[in-house]
N, C-alpha and C positions, 0 to 999 in steps of 0.2 A: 253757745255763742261762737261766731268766728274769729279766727286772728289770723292777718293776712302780715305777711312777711314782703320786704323790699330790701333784694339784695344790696347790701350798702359799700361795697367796695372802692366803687369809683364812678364818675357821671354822675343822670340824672336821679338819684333816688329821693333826693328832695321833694322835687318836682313831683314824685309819685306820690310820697306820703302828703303833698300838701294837696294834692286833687283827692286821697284819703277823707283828708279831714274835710274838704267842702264840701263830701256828699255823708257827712258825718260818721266815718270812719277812721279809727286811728290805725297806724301801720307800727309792726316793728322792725327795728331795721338790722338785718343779718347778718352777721360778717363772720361766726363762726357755724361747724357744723351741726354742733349740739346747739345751736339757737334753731334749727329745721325743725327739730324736736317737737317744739310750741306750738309751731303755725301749721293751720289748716289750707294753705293756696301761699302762691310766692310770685310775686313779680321781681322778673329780671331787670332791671332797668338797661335806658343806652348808655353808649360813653365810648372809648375805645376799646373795642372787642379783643385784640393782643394785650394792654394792659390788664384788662380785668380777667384773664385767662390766665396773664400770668401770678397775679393777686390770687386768683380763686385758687392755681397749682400751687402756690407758697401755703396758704391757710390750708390745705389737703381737704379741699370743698368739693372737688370733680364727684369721687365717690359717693360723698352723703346728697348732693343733688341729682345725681341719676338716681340713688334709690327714693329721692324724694319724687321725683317726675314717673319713677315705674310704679309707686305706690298709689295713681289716680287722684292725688292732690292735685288740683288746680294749679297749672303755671302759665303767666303769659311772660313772654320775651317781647320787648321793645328795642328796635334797631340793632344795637350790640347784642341785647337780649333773645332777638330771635337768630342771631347767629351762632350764640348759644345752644340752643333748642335744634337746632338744625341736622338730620342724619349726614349732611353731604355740606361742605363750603367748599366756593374753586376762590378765585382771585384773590390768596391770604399771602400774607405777606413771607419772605422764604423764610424755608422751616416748619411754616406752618404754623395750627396753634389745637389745643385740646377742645373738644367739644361736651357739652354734655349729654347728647341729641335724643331723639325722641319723638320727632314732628319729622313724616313723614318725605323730605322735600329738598330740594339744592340749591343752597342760598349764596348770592355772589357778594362778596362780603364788601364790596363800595363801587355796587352798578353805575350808581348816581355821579361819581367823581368826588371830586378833591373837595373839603369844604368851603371853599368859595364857589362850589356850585350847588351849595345847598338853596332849597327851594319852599317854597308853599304850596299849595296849590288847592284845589275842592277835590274830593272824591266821591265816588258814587256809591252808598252804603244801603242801597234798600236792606239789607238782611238786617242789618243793624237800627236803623228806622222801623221796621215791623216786628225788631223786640222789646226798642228801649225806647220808640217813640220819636216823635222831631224831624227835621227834615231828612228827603233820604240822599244826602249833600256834609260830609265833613271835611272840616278843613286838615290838610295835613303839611303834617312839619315835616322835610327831608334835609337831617343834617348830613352829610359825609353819608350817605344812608344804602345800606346793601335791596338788594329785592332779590325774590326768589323765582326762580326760573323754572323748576319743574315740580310738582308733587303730584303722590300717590292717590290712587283710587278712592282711600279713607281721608283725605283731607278735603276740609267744604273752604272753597274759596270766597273770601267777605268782599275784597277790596283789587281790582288790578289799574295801570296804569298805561298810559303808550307810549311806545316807545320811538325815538326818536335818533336822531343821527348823533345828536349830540352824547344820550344815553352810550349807545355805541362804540363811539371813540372813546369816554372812559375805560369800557374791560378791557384790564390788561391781558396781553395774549402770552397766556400761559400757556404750558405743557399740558398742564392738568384742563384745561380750558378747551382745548384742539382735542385732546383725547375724548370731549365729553360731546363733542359734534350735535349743538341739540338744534342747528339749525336755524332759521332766520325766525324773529321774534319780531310780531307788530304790538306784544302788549308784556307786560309783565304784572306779576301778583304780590301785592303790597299788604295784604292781611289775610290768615286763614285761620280756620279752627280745626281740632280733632281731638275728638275725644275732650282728654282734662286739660289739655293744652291751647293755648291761643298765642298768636304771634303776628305784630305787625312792625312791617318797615318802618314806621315815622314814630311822631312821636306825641301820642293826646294829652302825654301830662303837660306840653306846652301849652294847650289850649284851654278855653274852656267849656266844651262841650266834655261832661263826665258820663255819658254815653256809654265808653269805650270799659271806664273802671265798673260802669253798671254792670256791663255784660259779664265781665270777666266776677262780678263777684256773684251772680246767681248760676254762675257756672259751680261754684261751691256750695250752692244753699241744698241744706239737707232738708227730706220731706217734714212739711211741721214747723219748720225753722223761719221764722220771722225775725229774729233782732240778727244786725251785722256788728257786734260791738265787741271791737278790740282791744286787749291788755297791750301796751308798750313796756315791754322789757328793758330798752333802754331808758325811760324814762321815766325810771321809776318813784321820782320823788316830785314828779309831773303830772297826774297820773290825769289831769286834764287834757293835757297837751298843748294850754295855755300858754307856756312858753317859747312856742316855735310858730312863729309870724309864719303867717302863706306867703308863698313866693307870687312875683311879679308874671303873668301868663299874657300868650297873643290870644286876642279876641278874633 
C-alpha cells in the first residue's frame, strides 16, 4: 500500500488532501522530519514560498527532504512547491530563500505578478490526456504564480504558456536576473516532469479535474501494485477521514 504525504506547513495542503480523498485516497499531512519516514511520495503544496521556507528552516526540514527527493520517492511541487523543487530561482525576494532542488530547471519565483493578477486560464495537456484520459485542455489556477524559464535535457515538458507584455512587466529586474541573460521569451513552461519528481505552476487541487493527482500517484505505483490506500497519521482516531469535509473547488 501507498501513503502519500502533503507538506502541511502553510497554504494549500487542504486543498490537496481533499482532491486526496475524491479519487479515494487519504493523505498525511507532514510538518516534521520523522513524519518523511512513512510516506511513499510527497506533495509540496503552494502558498508563500519565503514563509514556508522559513517554516521548513525552523522545523530543520531542508535536509530530510532533499534526502527524501534524492531517494526516488515521488515528489510533486505546486506553485510555491515547485519553487521548492527548483535547482535555480531568480526574482526572490532579498536575501533570498533555501531551496530544496532537485528538478532540473530556473523558476522565476512570481513571473505572473502581484496577486491581483492571478488568473485562470485553459491549458494544453495532451501528454497528460494520453495518460490519464479526458480532454487534452485543463484548466489552470495562477495565484501570485512563478513559471519556469529554462530546463535541462532530462526534464519532459507537460504544460507551457505565452507570454505576454503584461507577463514582462512583472519580472523584477534583478542583478541575479541581468546576469542570467536568457533572452526574449515568446512562451513559458508551466508543468514538467523528471524522473520521480513532477512540478506545476498553478494549482489542480483548486480544481476539479484530478488528473493531475492521478499522474502524480502512478508515478509511485510499484510493479504488482494495485490498491493506492493511505494510513493518516494525523488522524488517527479518524481513520476514515470522515471528519474532514472536502473543501469548496473551481469547476
Amino acid at each position: 500500500m501507498t501513503t502519500v504525504g502533503v507538506l502541511a506547513l502553510q497554504g494549500s495542503f487542504n486543498e490537496h488532501m481533499a482532491a486526496l480523498r475524491k479519487i479515494g485516497v487519504k493523505g498525511v499531512e507532514v510538518r516534521k522530519p520523522e513524519q518523511l519516514e512513512s510516506v511513499d511520495s510527497l506533495i509540496i503544496p503552494g502558498g508563500e514560498s519565503t514563509t514556508m521556507a522559513k517554516l521548513a528552516h525552523y522545523h530543520n526540514l531542508f535536509p530530510a527532504l532533499r534526502e527524501f527527493v534524492n531517494s526516488g520517492k515521488p515528489v510533486w511541487g505546486t506553485c510555491a512547491g515547485l519553487i521548492f523543487l527548483a535547482n535555480k530561482a531568480v526574482g526572490l525576494k532579498t536575501g533570498g530563500q533555501e531551496l530544496v532542488g532537485g528538478l532540473n530547471c530556473t523558476v522565476h519565483r512570481n513571473f505572473f505578478g502581484s496577486q491581483l493578477q492571478s488568473f485562470e486560464t485553459e491549458l494544453s495537456v495532451p501528454k497528460l490526456a494520453k495518460q490519464e484520459g479526458g480532454p487534452d485542455a485543463c484548466r489552470g489556477v495562477f495565484i501570485r504564480a512563478p513559471a519556469i524559464l529554462e530546463v535541462g535535457p532530462d526534464v519532459e515538458i507537460l504544460a507551457d504558456y505565452p507570454v505576454t507584455s503584461d507577463n514582462l512587466a512583472s519580472m523584477a529586474p534583478s542583478d541575479e536576473d541581468k546576469e542570467n541573460e536568457m533572452g526574449p521569451l515568446d512562451r513559458v513552461i508551466v508543468a514538467v516532469r523528471q524522473g520521480n519528481l513532477l512540478g506545476t505552476a498553478f494549482h489542480p487541487e483548486l480544481t476539479a479535474d484530478t488528473r493531475w493527482h492521478s499522474l502524480f500517484l502512478r508515478m509511485g505505483e510499484v510493479k504488482g501494485e494495485r490498491s493506492l490506500q493511505c494510513a493518516s497519521a494525523s488522524n488517527s482516531d479518524d481513520p476514515e477521514g470522515k471528519g474532514a469535509p472536502d473543501l469548496p473547488i473551481f469547476e
